[in-house]
C-alpha positions as a printed NumPy array, in Angstrom:
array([[ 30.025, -37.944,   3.391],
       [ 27.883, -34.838,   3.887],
       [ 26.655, -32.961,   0.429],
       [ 27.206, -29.56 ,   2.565],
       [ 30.461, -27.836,   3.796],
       [ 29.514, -25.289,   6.617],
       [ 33.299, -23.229,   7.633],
       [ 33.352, -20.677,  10.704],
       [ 35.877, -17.857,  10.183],
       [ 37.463, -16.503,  13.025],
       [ 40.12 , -13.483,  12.303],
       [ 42.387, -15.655,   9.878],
       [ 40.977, -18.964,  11.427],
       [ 38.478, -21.081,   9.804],
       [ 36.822, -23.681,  11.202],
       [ 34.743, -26.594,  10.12 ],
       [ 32.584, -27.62 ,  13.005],
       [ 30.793, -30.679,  13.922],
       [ 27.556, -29.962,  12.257],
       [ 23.733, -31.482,  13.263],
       [ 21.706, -32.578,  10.822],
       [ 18.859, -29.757,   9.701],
       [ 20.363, -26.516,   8.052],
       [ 17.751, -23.961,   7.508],
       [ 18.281, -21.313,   4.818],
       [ 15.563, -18.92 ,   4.595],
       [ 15.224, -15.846,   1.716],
       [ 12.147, -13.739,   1.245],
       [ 11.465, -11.146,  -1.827],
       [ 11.826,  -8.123,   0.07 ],
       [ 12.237,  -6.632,   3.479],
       [ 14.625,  -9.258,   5.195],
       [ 18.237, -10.269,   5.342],
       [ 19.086, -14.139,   4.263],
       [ 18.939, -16.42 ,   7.206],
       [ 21.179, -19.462,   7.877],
       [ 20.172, -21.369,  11.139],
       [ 22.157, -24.301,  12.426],
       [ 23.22 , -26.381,  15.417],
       [ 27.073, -27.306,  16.152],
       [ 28.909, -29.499,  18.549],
       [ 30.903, -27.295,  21.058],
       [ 34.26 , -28.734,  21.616],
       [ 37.644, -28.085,  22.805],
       [ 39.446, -26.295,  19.42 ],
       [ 36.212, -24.208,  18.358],
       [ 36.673, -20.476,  19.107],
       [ 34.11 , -18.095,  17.53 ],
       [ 32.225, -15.059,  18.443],
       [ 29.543, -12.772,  17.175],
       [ 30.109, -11.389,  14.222],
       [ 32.672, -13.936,  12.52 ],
       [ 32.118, -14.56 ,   9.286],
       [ 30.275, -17.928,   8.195],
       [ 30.094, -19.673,   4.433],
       [ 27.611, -22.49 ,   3.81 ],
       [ 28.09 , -24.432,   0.074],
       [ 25.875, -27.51 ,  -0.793],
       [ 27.411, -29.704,  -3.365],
       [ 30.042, -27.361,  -3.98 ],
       [ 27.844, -24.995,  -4.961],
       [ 27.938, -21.033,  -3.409],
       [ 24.554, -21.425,  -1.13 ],
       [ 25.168, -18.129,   1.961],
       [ 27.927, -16.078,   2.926],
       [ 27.142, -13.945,   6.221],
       [ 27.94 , -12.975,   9.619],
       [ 26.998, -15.09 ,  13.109],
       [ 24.355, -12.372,  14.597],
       [ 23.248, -15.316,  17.413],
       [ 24.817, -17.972,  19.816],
       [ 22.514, -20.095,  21.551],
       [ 22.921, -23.17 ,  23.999],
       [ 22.   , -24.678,  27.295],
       [ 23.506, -27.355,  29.471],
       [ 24.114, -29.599,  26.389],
       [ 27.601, -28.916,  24.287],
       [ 25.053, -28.033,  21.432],
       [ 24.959, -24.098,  19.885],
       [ 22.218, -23.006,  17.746],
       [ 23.683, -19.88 ,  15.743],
       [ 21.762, -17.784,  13.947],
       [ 23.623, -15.789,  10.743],
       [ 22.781, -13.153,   8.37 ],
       [ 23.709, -11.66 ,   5.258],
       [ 24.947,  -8.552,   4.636],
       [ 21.196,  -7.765,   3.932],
       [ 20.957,  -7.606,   7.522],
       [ 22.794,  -4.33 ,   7.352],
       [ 19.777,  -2.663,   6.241],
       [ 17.815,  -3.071,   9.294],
       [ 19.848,   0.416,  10.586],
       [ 17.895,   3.599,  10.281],
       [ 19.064,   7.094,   8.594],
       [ 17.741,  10.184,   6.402],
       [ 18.433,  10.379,   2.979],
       [ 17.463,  13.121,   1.321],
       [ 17.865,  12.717,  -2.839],
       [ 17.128,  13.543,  -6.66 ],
       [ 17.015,  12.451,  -9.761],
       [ 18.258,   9.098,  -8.607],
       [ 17.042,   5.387, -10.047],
       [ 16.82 ,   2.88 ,  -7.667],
       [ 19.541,   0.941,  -8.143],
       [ 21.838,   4.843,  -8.261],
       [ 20.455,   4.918,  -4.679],
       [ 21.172,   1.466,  -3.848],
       [ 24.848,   1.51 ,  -4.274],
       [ 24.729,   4.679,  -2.557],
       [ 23.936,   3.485,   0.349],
       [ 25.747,   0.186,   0.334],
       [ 28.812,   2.452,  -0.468],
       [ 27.612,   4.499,   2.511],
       [ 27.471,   1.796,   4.715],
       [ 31.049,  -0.238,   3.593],
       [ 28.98 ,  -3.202,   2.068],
       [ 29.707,  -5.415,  -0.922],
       [ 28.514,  -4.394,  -4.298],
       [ 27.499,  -7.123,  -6.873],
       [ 25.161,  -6.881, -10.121],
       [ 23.013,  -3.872, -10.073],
       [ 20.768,  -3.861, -12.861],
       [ 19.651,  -0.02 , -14.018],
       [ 16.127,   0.306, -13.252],
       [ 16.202,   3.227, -15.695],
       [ 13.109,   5.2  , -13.854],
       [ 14.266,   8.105, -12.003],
       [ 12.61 ,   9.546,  -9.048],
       [ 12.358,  13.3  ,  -8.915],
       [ 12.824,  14.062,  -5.197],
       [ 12.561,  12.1  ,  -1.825],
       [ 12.899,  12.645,   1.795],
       [ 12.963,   9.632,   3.83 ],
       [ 13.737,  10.657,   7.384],
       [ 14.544,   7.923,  10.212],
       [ 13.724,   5.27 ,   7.889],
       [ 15.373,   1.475,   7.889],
       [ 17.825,   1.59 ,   4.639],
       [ 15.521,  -1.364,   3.629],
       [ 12.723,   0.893,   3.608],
       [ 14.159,   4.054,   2.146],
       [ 15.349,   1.076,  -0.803],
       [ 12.249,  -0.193,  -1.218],
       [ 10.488,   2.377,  -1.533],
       [ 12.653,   3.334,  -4.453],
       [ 11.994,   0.159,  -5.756],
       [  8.183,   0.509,  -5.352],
       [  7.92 ,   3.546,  -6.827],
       [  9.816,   2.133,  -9.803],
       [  7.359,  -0.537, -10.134],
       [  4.035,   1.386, -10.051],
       [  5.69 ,   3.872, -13.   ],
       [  7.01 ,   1.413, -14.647],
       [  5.126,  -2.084, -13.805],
       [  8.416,  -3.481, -13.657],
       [  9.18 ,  -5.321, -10.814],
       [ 13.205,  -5.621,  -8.889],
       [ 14.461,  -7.781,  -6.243],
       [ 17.255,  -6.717,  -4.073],
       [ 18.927,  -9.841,  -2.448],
       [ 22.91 , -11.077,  -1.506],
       [ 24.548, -13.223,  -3.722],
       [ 27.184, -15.245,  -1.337],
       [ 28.194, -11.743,  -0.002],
       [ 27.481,  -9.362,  -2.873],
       [ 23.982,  -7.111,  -2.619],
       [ 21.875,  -7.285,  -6.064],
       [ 19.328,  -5.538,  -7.801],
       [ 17.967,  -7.219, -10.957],
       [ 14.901,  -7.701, -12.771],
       [ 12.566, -10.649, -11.679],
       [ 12.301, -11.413, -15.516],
       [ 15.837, -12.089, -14.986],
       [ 14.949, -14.052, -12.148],
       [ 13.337, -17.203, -13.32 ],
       [ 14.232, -20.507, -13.222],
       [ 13.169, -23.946, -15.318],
       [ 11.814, -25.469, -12.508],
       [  8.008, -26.916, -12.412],
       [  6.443, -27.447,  -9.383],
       [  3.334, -29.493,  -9.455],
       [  0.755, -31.661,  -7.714],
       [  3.416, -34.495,  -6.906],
       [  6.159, -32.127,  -5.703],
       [  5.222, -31.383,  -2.837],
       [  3.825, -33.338,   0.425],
       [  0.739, -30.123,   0.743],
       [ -0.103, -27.25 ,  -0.518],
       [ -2.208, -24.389,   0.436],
       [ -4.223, -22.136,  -1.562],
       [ -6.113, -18.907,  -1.105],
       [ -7.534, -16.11 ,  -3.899],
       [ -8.913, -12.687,  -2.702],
       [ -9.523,  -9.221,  -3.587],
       [ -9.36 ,  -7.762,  -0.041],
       [ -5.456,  -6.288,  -0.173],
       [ -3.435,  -4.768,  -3.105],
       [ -6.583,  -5.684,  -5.432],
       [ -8.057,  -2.113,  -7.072],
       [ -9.996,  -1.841, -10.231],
       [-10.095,   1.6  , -10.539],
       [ -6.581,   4.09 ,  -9.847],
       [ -7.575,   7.695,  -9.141],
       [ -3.745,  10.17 ,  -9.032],
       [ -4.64 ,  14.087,  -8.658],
       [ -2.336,  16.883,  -9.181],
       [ -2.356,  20.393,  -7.093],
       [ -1.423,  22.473, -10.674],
       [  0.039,  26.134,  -8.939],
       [  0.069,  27.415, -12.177],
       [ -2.892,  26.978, -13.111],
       [ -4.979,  27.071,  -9.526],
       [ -6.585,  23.918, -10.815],
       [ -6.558,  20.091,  -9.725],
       [ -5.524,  18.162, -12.614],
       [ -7.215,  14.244, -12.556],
       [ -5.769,  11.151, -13.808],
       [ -8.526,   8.322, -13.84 ],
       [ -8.192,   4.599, -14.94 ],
       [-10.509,   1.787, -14.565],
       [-11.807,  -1.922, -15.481],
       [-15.35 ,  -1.581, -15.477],
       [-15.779,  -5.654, -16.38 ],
       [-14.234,  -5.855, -12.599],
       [-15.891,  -3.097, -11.467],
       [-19.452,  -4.664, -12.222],
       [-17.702,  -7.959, -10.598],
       [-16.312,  -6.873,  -7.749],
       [-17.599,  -3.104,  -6.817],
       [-15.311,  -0.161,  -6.942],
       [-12.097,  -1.028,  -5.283],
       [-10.094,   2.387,  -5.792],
       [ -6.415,   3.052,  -4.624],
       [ -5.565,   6.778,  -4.827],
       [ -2.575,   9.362,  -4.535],
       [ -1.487,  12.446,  -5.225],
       [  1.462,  13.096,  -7.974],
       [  3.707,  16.088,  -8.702],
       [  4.571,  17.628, -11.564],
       [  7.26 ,  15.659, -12.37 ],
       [  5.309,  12.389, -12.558],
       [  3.396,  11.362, -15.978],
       [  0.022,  10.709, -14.599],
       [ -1.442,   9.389, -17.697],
       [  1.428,   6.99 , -17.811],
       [  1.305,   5.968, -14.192],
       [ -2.368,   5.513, -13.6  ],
       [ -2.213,   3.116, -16.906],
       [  0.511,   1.44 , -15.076],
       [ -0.816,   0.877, -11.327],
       [ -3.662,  -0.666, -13.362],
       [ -2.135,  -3.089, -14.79 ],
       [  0.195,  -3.916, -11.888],
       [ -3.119,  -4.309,  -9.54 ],
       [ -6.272,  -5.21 , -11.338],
       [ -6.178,  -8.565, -10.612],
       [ -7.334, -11.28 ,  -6.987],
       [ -3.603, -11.61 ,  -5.078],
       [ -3.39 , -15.496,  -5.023],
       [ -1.37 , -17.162,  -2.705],
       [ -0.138, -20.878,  -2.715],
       [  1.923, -22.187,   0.085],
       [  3.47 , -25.75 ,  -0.833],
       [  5.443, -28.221,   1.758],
       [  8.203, -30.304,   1.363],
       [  8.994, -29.755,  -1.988],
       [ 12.204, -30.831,  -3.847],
       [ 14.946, -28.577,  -2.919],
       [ 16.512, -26.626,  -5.326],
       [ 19.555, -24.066,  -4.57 ],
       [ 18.053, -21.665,  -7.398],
       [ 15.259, -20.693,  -4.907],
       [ 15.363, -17.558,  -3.612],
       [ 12.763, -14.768,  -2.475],
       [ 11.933, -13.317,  -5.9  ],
       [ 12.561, -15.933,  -8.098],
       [  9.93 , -16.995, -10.693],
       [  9.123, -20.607, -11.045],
       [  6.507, -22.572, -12.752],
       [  4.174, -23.794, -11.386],
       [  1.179, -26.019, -12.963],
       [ -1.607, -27.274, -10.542],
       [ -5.748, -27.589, -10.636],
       [ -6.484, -25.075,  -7.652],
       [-10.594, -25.329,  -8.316],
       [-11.003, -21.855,  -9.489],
       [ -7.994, -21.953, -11.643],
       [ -5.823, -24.01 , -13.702],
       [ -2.416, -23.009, -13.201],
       [ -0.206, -23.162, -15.874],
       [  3.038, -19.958, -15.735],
       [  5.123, -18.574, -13.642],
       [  4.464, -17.089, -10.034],
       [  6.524, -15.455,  -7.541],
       [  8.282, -16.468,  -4.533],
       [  7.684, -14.632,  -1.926],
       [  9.741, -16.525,   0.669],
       [ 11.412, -19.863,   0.961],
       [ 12.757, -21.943,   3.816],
       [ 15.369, -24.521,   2.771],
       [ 16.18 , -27.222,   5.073],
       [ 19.42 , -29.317,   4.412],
       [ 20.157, -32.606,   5.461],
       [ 22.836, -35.872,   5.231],
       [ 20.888, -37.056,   2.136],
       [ 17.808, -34.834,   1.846],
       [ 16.745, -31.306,   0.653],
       [ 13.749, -29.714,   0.665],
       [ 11.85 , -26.764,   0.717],
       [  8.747, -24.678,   1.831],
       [  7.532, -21.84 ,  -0.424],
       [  5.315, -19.107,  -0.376],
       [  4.122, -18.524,  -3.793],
       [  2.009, -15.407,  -5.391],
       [  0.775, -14.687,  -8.729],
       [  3.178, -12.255, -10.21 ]])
């Protein structure tokens, strides 16, 4: 008996289909809609289309909820469909134009604008003063919300779908007692640099009209200054934004090497999800990891009596 229950609805039809071994469910922390990729067996009672709604559960447990996007096949009775969640939805462009809105105020905004299914949205609390995205993805024009929450705030959100509801919460919120180490996985890659979203010194100016003068906000780490060089990120700020505050911030959220660890075959684990937080506790040479790091992306592949799982890990 199969540890996965895959169902095909078709108007009020549902269908459980002859499924192939190999499910691939794939979630990354921001930018993309969940993924479900699997092969069925074509045969005389299945009737589906583009569109139809499909529901994937692994040991009774809520895994995707989404829509059939792609139907692929060749001479064989075998079609490889590829579904989305309602994440997916966000790949359409608009203009928004908005103020004094949080990110998670704009969020359900949009979903609201665009008929889609509302779950937790936690309040991100920070709002933004004015913004005018023009022929921007939604995912963008949400992200960018998101971003600029994070860089005022150095707190860090994850939008994802929970089994058909869109979510905003907290990556603190986000973590999960799981410890991956030397032994659970079958490889693991590793890489440390200071050559992208690395700065050591945060520069934000102000045009003041009042005043006729440009107002400078300046932080820096001069122990990683001597180390590395200057490595400066700069922007200009409006009134509205507490440069002090913010400068402090980006700081903190980016004086630091980006480390990456990519592991194979781990243990599956359902709780896995672009943006979760798990442990992780491995000698990587120049570092002895021992907290939690990000997951960037994850590709979970299902089988008869086997699941397992490829993740892109960062430092958070």
């Amino acid at each position: 008996m199969n540890d996965y229950e895959l169902l095909i609805q078709n108007g009020s039809t549902v269908y459980s289909p002859i499924v192939e071994e190999g499910i691939e469910w794939e979630t990354e922390r921001k930018g993309s809609p969940g993924k479900l990729t699997f092969k069925i067996l074509q045969d005389n009672l299945l009737n589906f289309t583009e569109g139809n709604a499909i529901r994937f559960k692994y040991k009774e447990n809520n895994v995707f909820y989404g829509f059939a996007f792609t139907k692929k096949r060749d001479k064989n009775p075998i079609i490889t469909i590829t579904a989305y969640d309602q994440l997916r939805y966000l790949k359409n462009k608009d203009t928004y134009i908005y103020k004094n809105k949080t990110a998670d105020e704009l969020t359900k905004m949009i979903a609201n604008d665009f008929l889609l299914n509302i779950g937790t949205l936690e309040q991100t609390v920070y709002k933004i003063a004015t913004r005018s995205e023009s022929n921007k993805t939604l995912f963008d024009i949400i992200q960018t919300a998101i971003d600029t929450t994070t860089q005022n705030t150095n707190e860090m959100f994850v939008l994802y779908d929970d089994f058909g509801k869109i979510c905003l919460k907290n990556i603190e919120r986000m973590k999960i007692g799981l410890v991956i180490d030397e032994e659970t996985g079958e490889n693991f890659d590793y890489s440390s640099s200071i050559d992208n979203d690395t700065y050591n010194q945060i520069k934000l100016t102000y045009d003041n009209k009042e005043t006729g003068k440009r107002e400078v906000y300046i932080a820096k780490d001069t122990s990683h200054i001597n180390e590395w060089g200057i490595l400066q990120y700069y922007d200009k700020i409006d009134e509205k934004v507490n440069g002090r505050a913010k400068v402090d911030a980006l700081l903190k959220l980016y004086n630091q090497k980006t480390r990456q660890l990519q592991i194979k075959n781990a243990i599956g684990d359902i709780r896995v999800r672009g943006g979760s937080l798990i442990i992780v506790k491995m000698d990587l040479g120049d570092i002895k990891l021992q907290n939690f790091m990000l997951v960037e992306k994850v590709k979970h592949t299902f089988k008869n009596n086997e699941h397992i799982m490829d993740l892109t890990l960062r430092r958070q």
